[in-house]
C-alpha positions in Angstrom: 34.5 25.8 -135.4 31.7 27.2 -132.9 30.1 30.3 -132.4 32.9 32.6 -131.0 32.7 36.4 -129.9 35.9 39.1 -129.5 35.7 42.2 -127.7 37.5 44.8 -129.5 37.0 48.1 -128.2 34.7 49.8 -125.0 33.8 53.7 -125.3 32.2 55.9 -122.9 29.1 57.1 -125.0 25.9 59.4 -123.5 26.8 60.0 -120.2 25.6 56.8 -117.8 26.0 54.4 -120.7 29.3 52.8 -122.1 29.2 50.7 -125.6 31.7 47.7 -126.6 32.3 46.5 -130.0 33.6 43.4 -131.0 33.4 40.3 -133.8 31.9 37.4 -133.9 32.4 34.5 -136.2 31.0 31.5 -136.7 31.5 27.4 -138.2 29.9 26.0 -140.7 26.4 24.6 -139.4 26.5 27.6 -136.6 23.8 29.9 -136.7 24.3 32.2 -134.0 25.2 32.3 -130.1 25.7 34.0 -126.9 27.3 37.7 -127.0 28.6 38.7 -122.9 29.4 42.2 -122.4 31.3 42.0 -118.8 31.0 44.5 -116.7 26.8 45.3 -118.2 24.3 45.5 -115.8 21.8 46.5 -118.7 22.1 46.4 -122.5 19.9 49.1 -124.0 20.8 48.7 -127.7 22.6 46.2 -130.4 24.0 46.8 -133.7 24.9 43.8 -136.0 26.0 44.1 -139.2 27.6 40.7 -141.6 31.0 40.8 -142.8 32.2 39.0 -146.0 32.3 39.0 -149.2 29.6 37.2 -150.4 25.7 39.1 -149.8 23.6 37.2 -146.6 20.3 36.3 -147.2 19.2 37.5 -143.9 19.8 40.1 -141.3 21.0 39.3 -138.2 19.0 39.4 -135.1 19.0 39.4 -131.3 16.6 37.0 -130.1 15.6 39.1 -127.0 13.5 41.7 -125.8 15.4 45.1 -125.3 16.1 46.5 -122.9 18.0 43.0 -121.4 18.6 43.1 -117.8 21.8 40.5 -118.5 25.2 41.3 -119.4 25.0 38.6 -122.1 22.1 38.8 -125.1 21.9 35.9 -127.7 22.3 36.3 -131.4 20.4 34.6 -135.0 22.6 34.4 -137.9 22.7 32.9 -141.2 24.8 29.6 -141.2 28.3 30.2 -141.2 27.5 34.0 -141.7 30.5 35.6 -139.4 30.0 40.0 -138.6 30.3 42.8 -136.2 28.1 43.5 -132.8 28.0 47.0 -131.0 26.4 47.2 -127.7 24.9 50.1 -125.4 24.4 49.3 -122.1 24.5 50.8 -118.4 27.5 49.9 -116.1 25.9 50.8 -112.8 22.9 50.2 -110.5 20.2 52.9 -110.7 20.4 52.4 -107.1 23.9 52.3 -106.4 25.3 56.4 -104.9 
Protein backbone atom coordinates (compact mmCIF):
# COMPACT_ATOMS: atom_id res chain seq x y z
CA UNK A 1 0.00 0.00 0.00
CA UNK A 2 1.28 3.79 -0.66
CA UNK A 3 1.31 6.84 1.17
CA UNK A 4 -2.43 7.83 1.37
CA UNK A 5 -4.08 11.02 3.03
CA UNK A 6 -8.06 11.46 4.30
CA UNK A 7 -9.65 14.61 4.99
CA UNK A 8 -11.86 14.32 7.88
CA UNK A 9 -13.01 17.43 9.09
CA UNK A 10 -12.50 21.55 8.07
CA UNK A 11 -13.15 24.22 11.00
CA UNK A 12 -13.30 27.91 10.81
CA UNK A 13 -10.51 28.77 13.43
CA UNK A 14 -9.02 32.66 14.19
CA UNK A 15 -10.91 34.65 11.98
CA UNK A 16 -9.17 34.72 8.21
CA UNK A 17 -7.76 31.18 8.70
CA UNK A 18 -9.67 27.75 8.37
CA UNK A 19 -7.91 24.31 9.60
CA UNK A 20 -8.58 20.67 8.13
CA UNK A 21 -7.80 17.55 9.87
CA UNK A 22 -7.44 14.27 8.42
CA UNK A 23 -5.26 10.69 8.52
CA UNK A 24 -2.77 9.60 6.78
CA UNK A 25 -1.43 6.04 6.56
CA UNK A 26 1.11 4.44 5.05
CA UNK A 27 2.65 0.73 3.42
CA UNK A 28 5.23 -0.92 4.49
CA UNK A 29 8.60 0.54 2.92
CA UNK A 30 6.69 4.15 2.82
CA UNK A 31 8.14 6.79 4.67
CA UNK A 32 6.03 9.66 4.11
CA UNK A 33 4.29 11.74 1.21
CA UNK A 34 2.25 14.58 -0.05
CA UNK A 35 -0.57 16.11 2.22
CA UNK A 36 -3.18 18.70 -0.23
CA UNK A 37 -5.41 20.89 1.62
CA UNK A 38 -7.91 22.03 -1.35
CA UNK A 39 -9.21 25.05 -1.25
CA UNK A 40 -5.40 26.61 0.74
CA UNK A 41 -3.91 29.44 -0.63
CA UNK A 42 -1.39 29.39 2.43
CA UNK A 43 -0.67 26.82 5.09
CA UNK A 44 0.62 28.61 8.26
CA UNK A 45 0.86 25.66 10.67
CA UNK A 46 0.94 21.61 10.87
CA UNK A 47 0.36 19.26 13.56
CA UNK A 48 1.29 15.58 13.21
CA UNK A 49 1.08 13.20 15.71
CA UNK A 50 1.58 8.84 15.12
CA UNK A 51 -1.14 6.55 15.72
CA UNK A 52 -0.70 2.91 16.81
CA UNK A 53 0.07 0.82 19.20
CA UNK A 54 3.45 0.30 19.16
CA UNK A 55 6.00 3.66 20.32
CA UNK A 56 7.78 5.43 16.83
CA UNK A 57 11.15 6.03 17.03
CA UNK A 58 10.88 9.36 15.47
CA UNK A 59 8.61 12.24 15.18
CA UNK A 60 7.08 13.13 12.20
CA UNK A 61 8.08 16.09 10.21
CA UNK A 62 7.08 18.43 7.35
CA UNK A 63 9.87 18.71 5.10
CA UNK A 64 9.14 22.43 4.26
CA UNK A 65 9.62 25.84 5.25
CA UNK A 66 6.46 27.42 7.03
CA UNK A 67 4.74 29.45 6.09
CA UNK A 68 4.01 27.30 2.48
CA UNK A 69 2.58 29.29 -0.23
CA UNK A 70 0.95 25.73 -1.69
CA UNK A 71 -2.08 24.09 -0.83
CA UNK A 72 -0.10 20.78 -0.56
CA UNK A 73 3.09 20.47 2.04
CA UNK A 74 5.11 17.10 2.14
CA UNK A 75 5.48 14.88 5.12
CA UNK A 76 8.73 12.47 6.86
CA UNK A 77 7.65 9.48 8.60
CA UNK A 78 8.91 6.46 10.13
CA UNK A 79 8.45 3.39 7.72
CA UNK A 80 5.15 2.08 7.78
CA UNK A 81 4.44 4.61 10.80
CA UNK A 82 0.52 5.67 9.82
CA UNK A 83 -1.02 9.11 12.15
CA UNK A 84 -2.97 12.30 12.23
CA UNK A 85 -2.24 15.86 10.36
CA UNK A 86 -3.95 19.18 11.35
CA UNK A 87 -3.46 22.13 9.20
CA UNK A 88 -3.88 26.03 9.50
CA UNK A 89 -3.90 27.86 6.54
CA UNK A 90 -5.59 31.02 4.72
CA UNK A 91 -8.40 30.47 2.20
CA UNK A 92 -8.19 33.88 0.49
CA UNK A 93 -5.87 36.25 -1.35
CA UNK A 94 -4.58 39.17 0.88
CA UNK A 95 -5.41 40.96 -2.13
CA UNK A 96 -8.65 39.66 -3.08
CA UNK A 97 -11.89 42.58 -1.58
Amino acid sequence: MAFAFETTARAVSQGNYKKAFGTFTNGGGDTGGDITVSGARQIVHVNLQHTGAAVASNAPSVNATLPLTSATFTIVTDDGADGLWEAIYRWFSWTEK
